[in-house]
N, CA, C and O atoms as a CHARMM CRD file, in Angstrom:
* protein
*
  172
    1    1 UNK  N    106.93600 113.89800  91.73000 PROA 1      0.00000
    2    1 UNK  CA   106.00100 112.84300  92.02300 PROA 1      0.00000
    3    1 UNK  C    105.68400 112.89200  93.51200 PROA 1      0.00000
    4    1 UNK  O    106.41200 113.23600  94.44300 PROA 1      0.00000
    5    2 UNK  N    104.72300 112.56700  93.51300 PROA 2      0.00000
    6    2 UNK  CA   103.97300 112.51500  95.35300 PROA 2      0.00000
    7    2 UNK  C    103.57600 111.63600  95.65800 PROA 2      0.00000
    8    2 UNK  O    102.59200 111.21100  95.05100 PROA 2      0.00000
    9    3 UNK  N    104.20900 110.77800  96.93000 PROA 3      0.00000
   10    3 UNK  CA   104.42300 109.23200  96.79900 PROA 3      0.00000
   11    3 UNK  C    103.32500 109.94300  98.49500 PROA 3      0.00000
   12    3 UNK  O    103.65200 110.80300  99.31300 PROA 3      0.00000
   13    4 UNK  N    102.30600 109.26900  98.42200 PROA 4      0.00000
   14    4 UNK  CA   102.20000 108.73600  99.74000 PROA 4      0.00000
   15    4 UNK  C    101.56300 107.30200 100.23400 PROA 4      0.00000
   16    4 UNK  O    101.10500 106.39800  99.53400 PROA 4      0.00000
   17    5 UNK  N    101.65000 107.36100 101.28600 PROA 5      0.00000
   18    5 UNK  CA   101.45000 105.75000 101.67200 PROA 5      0.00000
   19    5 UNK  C    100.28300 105.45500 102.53100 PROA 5      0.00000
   20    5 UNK  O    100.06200 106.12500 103.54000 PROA 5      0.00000
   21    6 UNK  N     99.51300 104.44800 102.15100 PROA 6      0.00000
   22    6 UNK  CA    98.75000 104.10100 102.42900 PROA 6      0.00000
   23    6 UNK  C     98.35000 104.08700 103.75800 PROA 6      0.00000
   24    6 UNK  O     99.01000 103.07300 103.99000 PROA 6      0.00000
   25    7 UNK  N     97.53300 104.48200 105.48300 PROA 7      0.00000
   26    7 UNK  CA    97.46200 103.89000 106.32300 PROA 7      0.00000
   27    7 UNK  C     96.73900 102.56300 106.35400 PROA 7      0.00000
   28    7 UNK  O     96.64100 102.23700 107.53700 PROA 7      0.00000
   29    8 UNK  N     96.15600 101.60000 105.51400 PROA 8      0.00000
   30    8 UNK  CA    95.36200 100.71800 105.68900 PROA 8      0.00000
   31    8 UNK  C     96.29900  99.32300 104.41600 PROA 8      0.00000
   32    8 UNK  O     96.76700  99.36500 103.27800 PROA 8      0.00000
   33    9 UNK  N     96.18200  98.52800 105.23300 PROA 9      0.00000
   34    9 UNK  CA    96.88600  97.19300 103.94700 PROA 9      0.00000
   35    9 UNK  C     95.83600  96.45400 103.47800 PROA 9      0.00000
   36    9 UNK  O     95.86700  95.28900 103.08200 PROA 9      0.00000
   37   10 UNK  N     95.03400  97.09500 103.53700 PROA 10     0.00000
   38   10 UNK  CA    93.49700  96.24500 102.52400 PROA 10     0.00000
   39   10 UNK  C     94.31100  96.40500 101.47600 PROA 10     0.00000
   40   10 UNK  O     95.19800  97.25200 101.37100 PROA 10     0.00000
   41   11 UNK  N     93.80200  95.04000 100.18400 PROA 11     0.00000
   42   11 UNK  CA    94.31700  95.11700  99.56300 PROA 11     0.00000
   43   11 UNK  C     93.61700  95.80300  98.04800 PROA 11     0.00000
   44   11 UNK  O     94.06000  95.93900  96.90800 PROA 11     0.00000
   45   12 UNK  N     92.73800  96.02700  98.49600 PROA 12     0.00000
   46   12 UNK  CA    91.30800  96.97100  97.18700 PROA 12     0.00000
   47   12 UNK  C     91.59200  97.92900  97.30900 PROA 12     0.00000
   48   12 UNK  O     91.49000  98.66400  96.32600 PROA 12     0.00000
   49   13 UNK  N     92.19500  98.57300  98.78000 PROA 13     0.00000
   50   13 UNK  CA    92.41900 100.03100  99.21600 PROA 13     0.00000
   51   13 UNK  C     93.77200 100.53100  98.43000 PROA 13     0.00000
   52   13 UNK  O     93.83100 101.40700  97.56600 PROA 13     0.00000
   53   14 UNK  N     94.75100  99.80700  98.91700 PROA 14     0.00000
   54   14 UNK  CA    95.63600  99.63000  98.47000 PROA 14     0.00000
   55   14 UNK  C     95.89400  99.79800  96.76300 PROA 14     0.00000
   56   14 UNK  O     96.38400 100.82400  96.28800 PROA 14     0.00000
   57   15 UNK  N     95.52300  98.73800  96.02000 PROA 15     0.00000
   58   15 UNK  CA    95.40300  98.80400  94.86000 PROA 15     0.00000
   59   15 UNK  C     94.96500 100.19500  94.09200 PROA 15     0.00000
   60   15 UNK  O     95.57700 100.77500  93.19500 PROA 15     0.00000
   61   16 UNK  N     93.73100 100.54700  94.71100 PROA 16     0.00000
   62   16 UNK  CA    93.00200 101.96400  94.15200 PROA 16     0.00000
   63   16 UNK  C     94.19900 103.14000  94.40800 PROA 16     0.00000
   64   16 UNK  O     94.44800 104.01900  93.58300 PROA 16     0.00000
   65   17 UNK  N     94.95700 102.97100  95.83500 PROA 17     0.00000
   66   17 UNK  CA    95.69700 104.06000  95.94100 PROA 17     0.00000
   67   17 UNK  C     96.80800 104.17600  95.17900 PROA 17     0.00000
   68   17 UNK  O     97.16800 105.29400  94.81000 PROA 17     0.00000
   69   18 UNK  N     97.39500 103.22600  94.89100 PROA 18     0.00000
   70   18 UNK  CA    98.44800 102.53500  94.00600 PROA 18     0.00000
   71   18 UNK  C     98.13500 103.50800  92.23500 PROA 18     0.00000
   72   18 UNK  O     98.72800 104.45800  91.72200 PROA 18     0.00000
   73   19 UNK  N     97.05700 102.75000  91.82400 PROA 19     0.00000
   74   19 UNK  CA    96.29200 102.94900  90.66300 PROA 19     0.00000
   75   19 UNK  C     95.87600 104.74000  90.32100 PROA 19     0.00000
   76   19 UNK  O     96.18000 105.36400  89.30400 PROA 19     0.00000
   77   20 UNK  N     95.08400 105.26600  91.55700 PROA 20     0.00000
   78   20 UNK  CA    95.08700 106.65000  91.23600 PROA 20     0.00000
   79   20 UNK  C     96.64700 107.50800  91.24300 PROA 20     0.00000
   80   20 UNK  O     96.65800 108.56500  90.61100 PROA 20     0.00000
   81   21 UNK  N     97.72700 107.15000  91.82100 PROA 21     0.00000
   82   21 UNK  CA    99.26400 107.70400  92.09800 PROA 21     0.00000
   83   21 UNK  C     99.65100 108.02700  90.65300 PROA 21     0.00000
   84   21 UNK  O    100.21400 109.02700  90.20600 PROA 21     0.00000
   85   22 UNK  N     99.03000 106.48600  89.79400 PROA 22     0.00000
   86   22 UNK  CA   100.02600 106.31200  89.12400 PROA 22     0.00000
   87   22 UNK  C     99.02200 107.15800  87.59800 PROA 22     0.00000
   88   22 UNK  O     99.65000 107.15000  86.54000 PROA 22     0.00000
   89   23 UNK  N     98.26600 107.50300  87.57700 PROA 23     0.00000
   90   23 UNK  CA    97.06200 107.90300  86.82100 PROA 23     0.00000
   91   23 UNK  C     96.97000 109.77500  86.78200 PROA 23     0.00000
   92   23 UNK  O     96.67800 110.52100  85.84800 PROA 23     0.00000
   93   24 UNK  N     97.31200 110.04500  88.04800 PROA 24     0.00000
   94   24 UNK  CA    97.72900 110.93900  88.56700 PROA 24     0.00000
   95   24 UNK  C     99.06200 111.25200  87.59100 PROA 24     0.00000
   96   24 UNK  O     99.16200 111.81900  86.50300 PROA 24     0.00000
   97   25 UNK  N    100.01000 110.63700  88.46200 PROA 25     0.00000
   98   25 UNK  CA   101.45200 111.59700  87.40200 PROA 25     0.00000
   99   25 UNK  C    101.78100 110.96000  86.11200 PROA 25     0.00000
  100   25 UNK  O    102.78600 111.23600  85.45700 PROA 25     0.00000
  101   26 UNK  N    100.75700 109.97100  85.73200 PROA 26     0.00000
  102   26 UNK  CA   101.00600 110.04500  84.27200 PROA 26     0.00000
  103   26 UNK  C    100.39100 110.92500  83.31200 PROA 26     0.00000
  104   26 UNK  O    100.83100 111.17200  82.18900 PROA 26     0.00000
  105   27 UNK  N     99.18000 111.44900  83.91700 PROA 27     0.00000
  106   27 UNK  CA    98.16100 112.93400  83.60400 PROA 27     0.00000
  107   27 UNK  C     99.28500 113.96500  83.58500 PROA 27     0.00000
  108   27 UNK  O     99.66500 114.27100  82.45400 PROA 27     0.00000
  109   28 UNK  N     99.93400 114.60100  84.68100 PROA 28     0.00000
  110   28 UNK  CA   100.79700 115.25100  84.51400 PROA 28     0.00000
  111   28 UNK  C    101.77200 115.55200  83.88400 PROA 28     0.00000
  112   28 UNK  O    102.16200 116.64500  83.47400 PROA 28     0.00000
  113   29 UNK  N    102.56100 113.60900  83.73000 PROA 29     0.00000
  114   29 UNK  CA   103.55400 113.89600  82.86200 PROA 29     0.00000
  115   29 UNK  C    103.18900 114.14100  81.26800 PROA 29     0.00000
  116   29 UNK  O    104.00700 114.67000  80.51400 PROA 29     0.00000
  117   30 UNK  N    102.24200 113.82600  80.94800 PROA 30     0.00000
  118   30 UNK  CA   101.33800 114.16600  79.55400 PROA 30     0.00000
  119   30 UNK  C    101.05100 115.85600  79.68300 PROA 30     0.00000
  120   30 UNK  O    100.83900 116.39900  78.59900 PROA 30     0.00000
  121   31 UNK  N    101.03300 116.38900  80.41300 PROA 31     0.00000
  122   31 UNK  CA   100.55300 117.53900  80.20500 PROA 31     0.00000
  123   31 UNK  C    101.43500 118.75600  80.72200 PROA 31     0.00000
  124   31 UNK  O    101.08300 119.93300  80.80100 PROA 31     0.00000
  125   32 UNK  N    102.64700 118.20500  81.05300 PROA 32     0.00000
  126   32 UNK  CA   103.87300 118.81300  80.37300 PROA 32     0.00000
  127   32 UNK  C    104.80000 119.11700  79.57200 PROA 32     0.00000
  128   32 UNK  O    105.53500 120.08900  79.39800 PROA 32     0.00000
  129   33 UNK  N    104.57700 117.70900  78.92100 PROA 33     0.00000
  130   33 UNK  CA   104.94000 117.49700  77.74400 PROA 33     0.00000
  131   33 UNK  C    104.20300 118.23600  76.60100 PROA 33     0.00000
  132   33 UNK  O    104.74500 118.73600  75.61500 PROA 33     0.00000
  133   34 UNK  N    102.64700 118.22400  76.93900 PROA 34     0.00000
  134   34 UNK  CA   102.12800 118.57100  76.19100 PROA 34     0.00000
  135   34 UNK  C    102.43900 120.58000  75.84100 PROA 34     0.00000
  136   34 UNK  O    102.39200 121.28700  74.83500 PROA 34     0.00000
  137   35 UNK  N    102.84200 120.89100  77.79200 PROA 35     0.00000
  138   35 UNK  CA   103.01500 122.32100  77.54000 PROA 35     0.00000
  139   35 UNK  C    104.47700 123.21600  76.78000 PROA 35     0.00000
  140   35 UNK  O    104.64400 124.41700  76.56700 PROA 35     0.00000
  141   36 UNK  N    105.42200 121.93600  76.50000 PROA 36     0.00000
  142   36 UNK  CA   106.34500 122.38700  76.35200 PROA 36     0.00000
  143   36 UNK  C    106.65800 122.27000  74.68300 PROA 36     0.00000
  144   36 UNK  O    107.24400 122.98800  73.87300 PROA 36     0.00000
  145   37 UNK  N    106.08000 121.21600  74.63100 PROA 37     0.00000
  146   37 UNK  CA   105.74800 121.04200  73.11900 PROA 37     0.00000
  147   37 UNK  C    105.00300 121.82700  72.20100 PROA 37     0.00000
  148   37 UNK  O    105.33400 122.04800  71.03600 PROA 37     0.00000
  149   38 UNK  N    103.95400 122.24900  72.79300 PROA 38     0.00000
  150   38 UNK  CA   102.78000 123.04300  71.70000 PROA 38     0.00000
  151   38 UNK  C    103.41100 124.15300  71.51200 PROA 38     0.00000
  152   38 UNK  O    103.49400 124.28900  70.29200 PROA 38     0.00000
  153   39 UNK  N    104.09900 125.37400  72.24700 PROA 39     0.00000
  154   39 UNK  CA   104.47800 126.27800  71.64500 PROA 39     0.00000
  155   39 UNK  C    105.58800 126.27900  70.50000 PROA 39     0.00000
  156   39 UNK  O    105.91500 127.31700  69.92400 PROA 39     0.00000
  157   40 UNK  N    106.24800 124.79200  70.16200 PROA 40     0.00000
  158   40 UNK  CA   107.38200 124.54200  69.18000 PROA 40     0.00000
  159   40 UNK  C    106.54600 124.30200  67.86500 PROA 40     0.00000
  160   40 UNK  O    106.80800 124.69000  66.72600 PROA 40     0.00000
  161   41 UNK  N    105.29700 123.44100  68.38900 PROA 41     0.00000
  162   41 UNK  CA   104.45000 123.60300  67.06700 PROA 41     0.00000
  163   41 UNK  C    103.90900 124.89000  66.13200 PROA 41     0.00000
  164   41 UNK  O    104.00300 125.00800  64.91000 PROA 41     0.00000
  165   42 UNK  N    103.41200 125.66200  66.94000 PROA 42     0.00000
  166   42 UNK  CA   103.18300 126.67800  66.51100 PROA 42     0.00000
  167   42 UNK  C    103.60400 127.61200  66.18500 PROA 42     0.00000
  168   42 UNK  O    102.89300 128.61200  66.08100 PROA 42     0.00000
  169   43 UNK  N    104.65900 127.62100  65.96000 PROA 43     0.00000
  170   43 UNK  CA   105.90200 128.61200  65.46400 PROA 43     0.00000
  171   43 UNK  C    106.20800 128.86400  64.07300 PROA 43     0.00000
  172   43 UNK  O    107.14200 129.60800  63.77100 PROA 43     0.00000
């Protein structure tokens, strides 16, 4: 995971950066899962 931090405490800024982080490695974690899985299917 790749945490970085905001320079600005707006709180819209904030939120969006928050929101894409988390959108971000939940994409990822789906699509590791997804890579480790599909070859068990297809077997």
């Amino acid at each position: 995971m790749f945490i970085d931090i905001p320079t600005s405490l707006e709180e819209r800024v904030l939120v969006k950066s928050i929101y894409e982080d988390f959108m971000i490695d939940t994409y990822t974690f789906y699509y590791l899962l997804s890579i480790l899985y599909i070859p068990i299917y297809l077997q």
